[in-house]
C-alpha positions as a Markdown table, in Angstrom:
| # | Residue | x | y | z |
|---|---|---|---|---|
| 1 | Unk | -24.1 | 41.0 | 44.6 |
| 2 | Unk | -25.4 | 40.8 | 40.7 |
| 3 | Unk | -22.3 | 42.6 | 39.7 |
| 4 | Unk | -19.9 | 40.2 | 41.2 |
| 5 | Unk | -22.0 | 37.5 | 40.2 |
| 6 | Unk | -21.3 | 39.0 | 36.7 |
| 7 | Unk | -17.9 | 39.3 | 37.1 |
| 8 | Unk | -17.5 | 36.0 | 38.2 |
| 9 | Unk | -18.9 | 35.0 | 35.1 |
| 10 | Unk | -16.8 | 37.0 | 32.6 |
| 11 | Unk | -14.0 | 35.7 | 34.6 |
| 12 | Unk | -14.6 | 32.1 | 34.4 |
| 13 | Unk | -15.4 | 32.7 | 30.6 |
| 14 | Unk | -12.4 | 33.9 | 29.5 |
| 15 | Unk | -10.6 | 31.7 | 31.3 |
| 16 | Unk | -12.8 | 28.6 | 29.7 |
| 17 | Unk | -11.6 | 31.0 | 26.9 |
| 18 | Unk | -7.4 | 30.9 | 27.2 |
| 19 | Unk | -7.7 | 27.1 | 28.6 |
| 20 | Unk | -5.2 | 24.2 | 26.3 |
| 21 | Unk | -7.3 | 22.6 | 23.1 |
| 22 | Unk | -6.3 | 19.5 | 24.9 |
| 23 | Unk | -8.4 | 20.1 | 28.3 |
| 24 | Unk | -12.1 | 20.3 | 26.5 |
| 25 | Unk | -13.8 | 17.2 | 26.7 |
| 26 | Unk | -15.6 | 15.5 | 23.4 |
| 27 | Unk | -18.2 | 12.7 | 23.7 |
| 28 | Unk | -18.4 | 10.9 | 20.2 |
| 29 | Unk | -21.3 | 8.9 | 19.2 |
| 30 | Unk | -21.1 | 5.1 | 17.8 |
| 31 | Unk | -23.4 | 3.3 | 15.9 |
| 32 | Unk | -23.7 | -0.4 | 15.7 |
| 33 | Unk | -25.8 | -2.6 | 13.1 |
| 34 | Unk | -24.6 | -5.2 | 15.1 |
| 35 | Unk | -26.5 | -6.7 | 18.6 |
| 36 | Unk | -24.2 | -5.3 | 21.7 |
| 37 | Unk | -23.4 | -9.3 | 22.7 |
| 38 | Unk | -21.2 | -9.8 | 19.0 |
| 39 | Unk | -17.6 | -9.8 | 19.2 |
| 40 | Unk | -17.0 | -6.9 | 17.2 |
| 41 | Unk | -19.2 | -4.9 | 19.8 |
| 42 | Unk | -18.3 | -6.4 | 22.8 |
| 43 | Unk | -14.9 | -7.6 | 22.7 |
| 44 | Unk | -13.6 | -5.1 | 20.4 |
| 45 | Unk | -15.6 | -1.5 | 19.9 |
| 46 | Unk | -16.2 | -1.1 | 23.8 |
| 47 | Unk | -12.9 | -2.2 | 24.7 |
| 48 | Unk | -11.2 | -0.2 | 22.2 |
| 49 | Unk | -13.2 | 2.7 | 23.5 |
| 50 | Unk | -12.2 | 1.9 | 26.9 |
| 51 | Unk | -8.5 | 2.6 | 25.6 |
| 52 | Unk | -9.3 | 5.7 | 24.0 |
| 53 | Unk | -10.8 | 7.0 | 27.3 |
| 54 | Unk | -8.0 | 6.1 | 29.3 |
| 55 | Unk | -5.2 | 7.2 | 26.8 |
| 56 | Unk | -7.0 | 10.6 | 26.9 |
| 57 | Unk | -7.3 | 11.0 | 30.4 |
| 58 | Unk | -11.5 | 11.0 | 29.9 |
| 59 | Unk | -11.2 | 13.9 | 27.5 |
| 60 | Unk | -12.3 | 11.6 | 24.9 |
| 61 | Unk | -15.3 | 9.5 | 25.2 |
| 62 | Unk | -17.4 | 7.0 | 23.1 |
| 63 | Unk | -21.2 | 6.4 | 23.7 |
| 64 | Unk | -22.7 | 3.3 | 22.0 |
| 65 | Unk | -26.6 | 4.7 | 21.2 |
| 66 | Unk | -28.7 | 2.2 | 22.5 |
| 67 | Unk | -29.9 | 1.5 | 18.3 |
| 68 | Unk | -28.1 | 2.1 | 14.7 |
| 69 | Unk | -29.4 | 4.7 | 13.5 |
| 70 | Unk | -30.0 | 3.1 | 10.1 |
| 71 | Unk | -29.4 | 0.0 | 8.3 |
| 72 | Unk | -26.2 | -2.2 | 8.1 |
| 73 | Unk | -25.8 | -0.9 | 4.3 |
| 74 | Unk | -26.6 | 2.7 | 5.3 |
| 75 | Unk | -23.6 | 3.4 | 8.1 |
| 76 | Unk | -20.9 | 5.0 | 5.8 |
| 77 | Unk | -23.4 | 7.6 | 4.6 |
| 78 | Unk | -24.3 | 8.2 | 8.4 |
| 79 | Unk | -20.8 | 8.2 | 9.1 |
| 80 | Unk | -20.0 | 10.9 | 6.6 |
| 81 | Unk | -22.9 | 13.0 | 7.1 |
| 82 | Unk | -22.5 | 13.4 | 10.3 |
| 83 | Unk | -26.1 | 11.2 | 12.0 |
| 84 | Unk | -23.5 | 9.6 | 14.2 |
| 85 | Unk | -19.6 | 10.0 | 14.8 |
| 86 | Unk | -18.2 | 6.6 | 14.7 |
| 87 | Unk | -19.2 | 3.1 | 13.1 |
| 88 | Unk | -18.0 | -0.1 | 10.9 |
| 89 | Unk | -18.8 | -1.1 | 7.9 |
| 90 | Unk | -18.6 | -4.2 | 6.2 |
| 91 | Unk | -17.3 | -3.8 | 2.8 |
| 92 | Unk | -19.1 | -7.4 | 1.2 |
| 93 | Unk | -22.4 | -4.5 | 1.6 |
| 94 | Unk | -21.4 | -1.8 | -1.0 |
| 95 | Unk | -21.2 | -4.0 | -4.5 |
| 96 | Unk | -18.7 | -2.6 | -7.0 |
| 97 | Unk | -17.4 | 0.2 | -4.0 |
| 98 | Unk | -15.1 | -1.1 | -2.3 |
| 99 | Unk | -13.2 | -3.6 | -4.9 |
| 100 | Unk | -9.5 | -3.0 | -3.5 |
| 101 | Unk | -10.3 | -4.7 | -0.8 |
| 102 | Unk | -10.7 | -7.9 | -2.4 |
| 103 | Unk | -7.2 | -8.7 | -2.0 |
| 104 | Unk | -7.8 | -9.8 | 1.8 |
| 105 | Unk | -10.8 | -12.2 | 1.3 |
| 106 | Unk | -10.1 | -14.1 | -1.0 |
| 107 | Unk | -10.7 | -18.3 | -0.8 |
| 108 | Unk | -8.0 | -19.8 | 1.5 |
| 109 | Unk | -6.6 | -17.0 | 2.2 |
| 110 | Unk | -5.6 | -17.6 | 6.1 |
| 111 | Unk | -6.5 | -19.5 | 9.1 |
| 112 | Unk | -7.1 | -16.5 | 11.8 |
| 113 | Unk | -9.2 | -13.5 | 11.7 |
| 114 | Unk | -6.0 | -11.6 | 13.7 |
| 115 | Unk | -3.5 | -12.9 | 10.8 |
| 116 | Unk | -6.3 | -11.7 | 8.0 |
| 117 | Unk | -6.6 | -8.4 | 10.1 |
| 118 | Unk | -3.3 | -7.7 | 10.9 |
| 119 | Unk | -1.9 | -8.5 | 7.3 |
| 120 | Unk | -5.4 | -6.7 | 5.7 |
| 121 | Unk | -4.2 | -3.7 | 7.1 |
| 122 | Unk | -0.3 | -3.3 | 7.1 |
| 123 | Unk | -0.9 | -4.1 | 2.8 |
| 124 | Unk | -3.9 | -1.1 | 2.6 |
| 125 | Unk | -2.4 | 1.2 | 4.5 |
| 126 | Unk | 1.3 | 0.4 | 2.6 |
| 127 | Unk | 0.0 | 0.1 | -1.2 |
| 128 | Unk | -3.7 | 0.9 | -1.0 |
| 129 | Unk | -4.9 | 4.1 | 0.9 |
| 130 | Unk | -4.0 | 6.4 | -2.1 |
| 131 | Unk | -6.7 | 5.0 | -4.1 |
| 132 | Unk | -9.0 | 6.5 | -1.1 |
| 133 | Unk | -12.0 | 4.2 | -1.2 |
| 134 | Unk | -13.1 | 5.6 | 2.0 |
| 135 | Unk | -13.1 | 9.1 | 0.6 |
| 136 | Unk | -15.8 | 11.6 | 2.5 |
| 137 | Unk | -14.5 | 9.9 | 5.8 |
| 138 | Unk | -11.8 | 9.7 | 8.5 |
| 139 | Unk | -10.4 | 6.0 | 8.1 |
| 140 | Unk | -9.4 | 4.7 | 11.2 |
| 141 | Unk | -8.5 | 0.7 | 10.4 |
| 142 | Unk | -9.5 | -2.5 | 8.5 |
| 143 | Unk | -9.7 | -5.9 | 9.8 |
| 144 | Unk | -11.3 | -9.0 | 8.8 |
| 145 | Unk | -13.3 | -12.0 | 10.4 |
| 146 | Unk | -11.9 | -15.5 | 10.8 |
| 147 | Unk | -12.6 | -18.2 | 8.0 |
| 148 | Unk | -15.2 | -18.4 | 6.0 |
| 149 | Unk | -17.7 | -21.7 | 6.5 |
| 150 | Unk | -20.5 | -22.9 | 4.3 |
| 151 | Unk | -23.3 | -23.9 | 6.6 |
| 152 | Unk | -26.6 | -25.2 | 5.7 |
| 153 | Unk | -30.2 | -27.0 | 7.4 |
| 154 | Unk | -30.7 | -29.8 | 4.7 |
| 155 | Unk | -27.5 | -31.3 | 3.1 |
| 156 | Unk | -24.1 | -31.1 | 4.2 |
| 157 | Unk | -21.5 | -30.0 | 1.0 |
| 158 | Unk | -19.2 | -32.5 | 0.9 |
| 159 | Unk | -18.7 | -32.2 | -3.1 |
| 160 | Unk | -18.4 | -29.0 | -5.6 |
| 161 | Unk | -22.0 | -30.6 | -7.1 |
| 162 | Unk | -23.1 | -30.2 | -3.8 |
| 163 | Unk | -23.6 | -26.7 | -4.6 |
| 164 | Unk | -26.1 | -26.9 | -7.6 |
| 165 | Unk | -29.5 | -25.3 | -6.6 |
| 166 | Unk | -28.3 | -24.4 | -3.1 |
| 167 | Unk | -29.6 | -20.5 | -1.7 |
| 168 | Unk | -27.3 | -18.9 | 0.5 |
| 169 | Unk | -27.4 | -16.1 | 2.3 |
| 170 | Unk | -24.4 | -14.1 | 1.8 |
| 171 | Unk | -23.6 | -10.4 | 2.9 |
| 172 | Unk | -22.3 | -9.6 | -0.7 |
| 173 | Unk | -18.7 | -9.4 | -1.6 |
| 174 | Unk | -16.6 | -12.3 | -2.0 |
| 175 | Unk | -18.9 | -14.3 | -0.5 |
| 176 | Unk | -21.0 | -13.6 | -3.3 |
| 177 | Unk | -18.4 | -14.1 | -5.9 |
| 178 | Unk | -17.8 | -17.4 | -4.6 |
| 179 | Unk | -20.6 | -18.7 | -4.2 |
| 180 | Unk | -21.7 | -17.7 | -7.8 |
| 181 | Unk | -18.3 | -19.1 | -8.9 |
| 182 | Unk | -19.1 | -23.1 | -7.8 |
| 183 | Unk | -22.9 | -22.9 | -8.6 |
| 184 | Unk | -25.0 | -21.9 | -5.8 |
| 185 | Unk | -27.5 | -19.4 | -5.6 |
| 186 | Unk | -26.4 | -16.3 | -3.2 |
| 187 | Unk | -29.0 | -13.8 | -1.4 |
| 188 | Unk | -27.0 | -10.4 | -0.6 |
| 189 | Unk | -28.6 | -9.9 | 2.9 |
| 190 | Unk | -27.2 | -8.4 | 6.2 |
| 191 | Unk | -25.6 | -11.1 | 8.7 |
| 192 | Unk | -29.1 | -9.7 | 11.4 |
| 193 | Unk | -31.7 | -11.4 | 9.3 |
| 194 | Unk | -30.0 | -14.8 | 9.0 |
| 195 | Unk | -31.9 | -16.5 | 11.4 |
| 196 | Unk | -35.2 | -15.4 | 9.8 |
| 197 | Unk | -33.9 | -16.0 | 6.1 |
| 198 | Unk | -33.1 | -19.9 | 7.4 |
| 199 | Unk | -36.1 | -20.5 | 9.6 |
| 200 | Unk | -38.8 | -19.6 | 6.8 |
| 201 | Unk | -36.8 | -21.5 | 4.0 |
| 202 | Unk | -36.2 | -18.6 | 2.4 |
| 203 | Unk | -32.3 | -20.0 | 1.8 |
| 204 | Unk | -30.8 | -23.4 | 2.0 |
| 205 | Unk | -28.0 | -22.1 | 4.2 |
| 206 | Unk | -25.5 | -19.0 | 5.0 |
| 207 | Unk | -22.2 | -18.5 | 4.0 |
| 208 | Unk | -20.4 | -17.1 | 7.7 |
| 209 | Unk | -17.3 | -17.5 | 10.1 |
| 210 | Unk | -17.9 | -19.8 | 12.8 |
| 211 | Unk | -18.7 | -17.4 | 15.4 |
| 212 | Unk | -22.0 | -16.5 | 13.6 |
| 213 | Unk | -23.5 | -19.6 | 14.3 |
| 214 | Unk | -23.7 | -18.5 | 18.0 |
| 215 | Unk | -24.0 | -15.2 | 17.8 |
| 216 | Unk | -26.9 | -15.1 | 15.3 |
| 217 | Unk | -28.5 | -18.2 | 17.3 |
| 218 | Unk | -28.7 | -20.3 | 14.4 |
| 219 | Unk | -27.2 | -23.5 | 15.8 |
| 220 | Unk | -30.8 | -24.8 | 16.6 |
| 221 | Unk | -31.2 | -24.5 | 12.7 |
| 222 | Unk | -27.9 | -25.4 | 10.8 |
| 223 | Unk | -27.5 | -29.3 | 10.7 |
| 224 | Unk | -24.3 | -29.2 | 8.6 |
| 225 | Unk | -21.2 | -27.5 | 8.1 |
| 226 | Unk | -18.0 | -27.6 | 5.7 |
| 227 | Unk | -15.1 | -26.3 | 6.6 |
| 228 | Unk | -12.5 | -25.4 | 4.4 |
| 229 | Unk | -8.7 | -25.1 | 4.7 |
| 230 | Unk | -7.6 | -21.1 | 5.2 |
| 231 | Unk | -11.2 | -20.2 | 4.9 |
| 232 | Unk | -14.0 | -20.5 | 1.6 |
| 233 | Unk | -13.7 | -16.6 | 2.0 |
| 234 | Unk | -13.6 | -13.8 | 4.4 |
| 235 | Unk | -14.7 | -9.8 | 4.7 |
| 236 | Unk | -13.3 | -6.8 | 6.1 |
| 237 | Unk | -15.1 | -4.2 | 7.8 |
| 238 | Unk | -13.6 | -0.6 | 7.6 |
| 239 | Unk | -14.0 | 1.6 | 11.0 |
| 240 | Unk | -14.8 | 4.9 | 9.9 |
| 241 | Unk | -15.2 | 8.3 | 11.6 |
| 242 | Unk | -16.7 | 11.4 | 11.0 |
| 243 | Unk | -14.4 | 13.9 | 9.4 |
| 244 | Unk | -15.9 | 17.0 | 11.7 |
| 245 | Unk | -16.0 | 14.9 | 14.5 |
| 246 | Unk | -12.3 | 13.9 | 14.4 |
| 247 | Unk | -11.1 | 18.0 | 13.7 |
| 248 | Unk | -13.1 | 18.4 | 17.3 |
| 249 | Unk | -10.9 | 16.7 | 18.7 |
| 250 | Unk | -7.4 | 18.7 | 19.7 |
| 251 | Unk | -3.7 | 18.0 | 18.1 |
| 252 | Unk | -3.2 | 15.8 | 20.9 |
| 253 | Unk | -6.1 | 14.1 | 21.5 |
| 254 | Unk | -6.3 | 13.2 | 17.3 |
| 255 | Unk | -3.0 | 12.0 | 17.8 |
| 256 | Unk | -3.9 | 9.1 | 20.8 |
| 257 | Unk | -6.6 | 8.4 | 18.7 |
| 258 | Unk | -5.0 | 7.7 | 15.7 |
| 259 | Unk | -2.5 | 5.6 | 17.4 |
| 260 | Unk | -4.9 | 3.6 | 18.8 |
| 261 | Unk | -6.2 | 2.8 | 15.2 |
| 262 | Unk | -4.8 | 1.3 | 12.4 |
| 263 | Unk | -2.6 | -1.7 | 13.2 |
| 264 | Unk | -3.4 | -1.7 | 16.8 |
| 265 | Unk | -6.8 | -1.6 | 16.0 |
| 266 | Unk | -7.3 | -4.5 | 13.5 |
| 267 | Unk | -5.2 | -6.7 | 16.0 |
| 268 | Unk | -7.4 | -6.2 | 19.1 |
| 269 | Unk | -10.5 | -6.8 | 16.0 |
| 270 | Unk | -9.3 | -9.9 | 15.0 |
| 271 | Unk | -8.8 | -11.7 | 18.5 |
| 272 | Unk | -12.2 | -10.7 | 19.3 |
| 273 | Unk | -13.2 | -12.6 | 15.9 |
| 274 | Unk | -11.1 | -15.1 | 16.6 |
| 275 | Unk | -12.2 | -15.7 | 20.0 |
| 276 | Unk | -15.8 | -16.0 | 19.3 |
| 277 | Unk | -15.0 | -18.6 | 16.4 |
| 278 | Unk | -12.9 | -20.9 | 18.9 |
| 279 | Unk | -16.1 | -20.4 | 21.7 |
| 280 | Unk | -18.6 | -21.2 | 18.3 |
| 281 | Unk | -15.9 | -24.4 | 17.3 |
| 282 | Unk | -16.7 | -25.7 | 20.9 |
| 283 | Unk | -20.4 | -26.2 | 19.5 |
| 284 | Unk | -19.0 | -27.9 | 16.1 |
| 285 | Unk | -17.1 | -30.0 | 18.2 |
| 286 | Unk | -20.4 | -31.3 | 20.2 |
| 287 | Unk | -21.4 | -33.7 | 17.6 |
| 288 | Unk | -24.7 | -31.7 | 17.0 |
| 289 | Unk | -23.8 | -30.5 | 13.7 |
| 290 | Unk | -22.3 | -32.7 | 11.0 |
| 291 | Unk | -19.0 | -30.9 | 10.3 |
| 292 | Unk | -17.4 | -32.0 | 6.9 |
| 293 | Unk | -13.5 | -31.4 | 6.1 |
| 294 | Unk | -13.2 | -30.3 | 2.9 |
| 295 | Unk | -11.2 | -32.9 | 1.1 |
| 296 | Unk | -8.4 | -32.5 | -1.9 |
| 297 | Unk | -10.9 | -33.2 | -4.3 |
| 298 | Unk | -13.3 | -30.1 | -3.8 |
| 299 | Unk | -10.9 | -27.8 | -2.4 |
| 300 | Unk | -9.1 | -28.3 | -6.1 |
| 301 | Unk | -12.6 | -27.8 | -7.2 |
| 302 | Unk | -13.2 | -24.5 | -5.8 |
| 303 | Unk | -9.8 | -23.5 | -6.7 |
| 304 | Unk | -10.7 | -23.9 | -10.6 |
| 305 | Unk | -13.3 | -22.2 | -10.1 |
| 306 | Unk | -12.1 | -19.3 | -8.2 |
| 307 | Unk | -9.0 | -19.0 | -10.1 |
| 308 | Unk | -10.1 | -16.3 | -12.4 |
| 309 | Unk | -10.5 | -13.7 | -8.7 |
| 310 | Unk | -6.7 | -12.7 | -8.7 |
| 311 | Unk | -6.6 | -11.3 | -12.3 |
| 312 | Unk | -9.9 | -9.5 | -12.2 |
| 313 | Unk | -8.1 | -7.7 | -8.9 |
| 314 | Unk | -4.8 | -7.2 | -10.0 |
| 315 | Unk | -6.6 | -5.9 | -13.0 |
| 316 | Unk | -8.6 | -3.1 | -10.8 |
| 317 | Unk | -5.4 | -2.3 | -8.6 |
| 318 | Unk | -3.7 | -1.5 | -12.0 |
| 319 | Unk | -6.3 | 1.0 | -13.2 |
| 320 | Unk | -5.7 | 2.9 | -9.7 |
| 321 | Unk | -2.2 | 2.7 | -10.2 |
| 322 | Unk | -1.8 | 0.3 | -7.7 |
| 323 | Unk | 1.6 | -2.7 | -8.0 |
| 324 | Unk | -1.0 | -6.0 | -7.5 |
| 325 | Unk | 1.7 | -7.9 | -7.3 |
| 326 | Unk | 3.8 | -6.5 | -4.8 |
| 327 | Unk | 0.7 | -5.7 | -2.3 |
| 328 | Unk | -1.0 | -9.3 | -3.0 |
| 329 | Unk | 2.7 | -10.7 | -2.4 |
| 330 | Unk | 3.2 | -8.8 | 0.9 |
| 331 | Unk | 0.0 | -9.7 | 2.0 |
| 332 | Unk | 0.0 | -13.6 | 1.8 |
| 333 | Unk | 4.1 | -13.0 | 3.1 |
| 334 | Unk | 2.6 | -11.7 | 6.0 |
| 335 | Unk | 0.2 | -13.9 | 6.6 |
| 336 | Unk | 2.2 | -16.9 | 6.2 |
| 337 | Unk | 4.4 | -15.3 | 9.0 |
| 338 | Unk | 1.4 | -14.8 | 11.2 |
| 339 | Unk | -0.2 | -17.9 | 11.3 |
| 340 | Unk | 2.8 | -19.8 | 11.5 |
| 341 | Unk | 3.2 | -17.8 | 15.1 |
């Protein structure tokens, strides 16, 4: 009885042995520095997981741990050490690392976080991956949120002076730039500790898309906003995997995932951003906030000031070897295109 029992099992291990790459299954870990209710998490990871599941028959699978495994600013190095297999990043985190980006975030740049995405990626992937920012990780898309909106507890910005003397919190990035750029005073912290960072006075106000105001709960706080006209500024967040991770997975099964990536991915991104932001416009709408319209007058203002952001890019896509032009022309092309749909 042992020795058939044996058998049995050299059997079924060498034919575990001679079964198809394609049939093992691979559970992959992702890590998120955001709560499970945002719209990144919720209406885009898990669904886009979903797909992956399905497209693989269930031989690949994503787990969301139940906590990052570090802090916002710490998920690439995760990433590419291998601590978890999947996450996002957002690029406005990494000063001076992730510069080629700027070309997507840019003040009033486009009026939808799917246009931004969609547009974000097709110019990377086209005139930008060669630089490889991402380097030490498997890239798997770019996409951006929806407007940027400068929202504060004690004055509403209705003029560029308006700006003097005023702390924001900012995540870094563009935002940053910006907000140095007309006169305010940013604090680089991650989007979690908004709510914290307002409610002890630590900052005058936050520089976010709308959808942050619900998502963060800070609509009990924020008694103004100022919108402006194809955004004050935007960022992009990078999905990144871990290279080991990704050879795990067979010809095939690399293949599905990679297809459901790039483009597809920063589309399905962007309608979860720009969902949330219409849900979050519903509570601007309600007459609890003072929401002011940037006029002519300050948007020229912030213009002026902001001017001086193409060259300093063009100027770093040239040292890479990179045509500015031609990638900072497709983009706005494209976007145009999009939000004229």
């Amino acid at each position: 009885m042992i020795k058939t029992l044996a058998n049995i099992a050299i059997t079924g291990a060498a034919l575990a042995a001679t079964l198809p790459a394609h049939a093992q299954k691979v559970q992959l870990t992702v890590s998120s520095w955001l709560p499970p209710t945002h719209a990144v998490v919720a209406d885009f990871i898990m669904p886009w997981a979903k797909e992956i599941e399905q497209a693989t028959d269930g031989r690949v699978t994503l787990r969301l741990l139940p906590k990052p495994v570090t802090n916002p600013a710490g998920h690439f190095d995760a990433v590419r050490d291998g601590l978890v297999d999947i996450s996002f990043v957002s690029h406005a985190y990494y000063p001076g690392r992730f510069q080629l980006t700027k070309f997507a975030v840019m003040p009033f740049s486009g009026n939808t976080a799917v246009s931004r995405s969609v547009a974000a990626w097709d110019t990377y992937e086209k005139y930008l991956l060669k630089a490889d920012e991402h380097k030490g990780v498997q890239l798997l898309g770019i996409y951006a949120h929806g407007p940027g909106i400068v929202f504060t507890t004690s004055k509403p910005v209705a003029d560029i002076d308006d700006f003097q003397g005023l702390k924001v919190r900012v995540g870094g990035g563009m935002a940053a730039d910006v907000a140095k750029a007309v006169g305010a005073t940013p604090i680089a912290k991650p989007a979690p500790e908004s709510y914290e960072l307002l409610s002890t006075g630590v900052v005058d106000g936050v520089f976010f898309p709308a959808e942050s105001l619900v998502s963060f709960k800070l609509d009990g706080l924020i008694k103004h906003a100022t919108v402006f006209p194809g955004g004050l500024y935007s960022d992009t967040h990078a999905v990144i995997m871990n290279r080991d991770a990704f050879a795990r997975l067979s010809k095939q099964d690399q293949d599905i995932v990679l297809k459901l990536s790039g483009r597809h991915l920063a589309e399905i991104a962007g309608k979860a951003w720009d969902k949330h932001d219409a849900e979050a416009h519903k509570v601007l709408d309600s007459g609890r906030i003072q929401v002011v319209k940037a006029d002519d007058a300050l948007v020229a203002a912030v213009r002026e000031r902001t001017q001086g952001f193409e060259q300093v890019w063009l100027d770093a896509a040239a040292a890479q070897g990179i045509d500015g032009p031609a990638a900072l022309a497709s983009f706005r092309s494209e976007i145009k295109q999009l939000d004229s749909q």
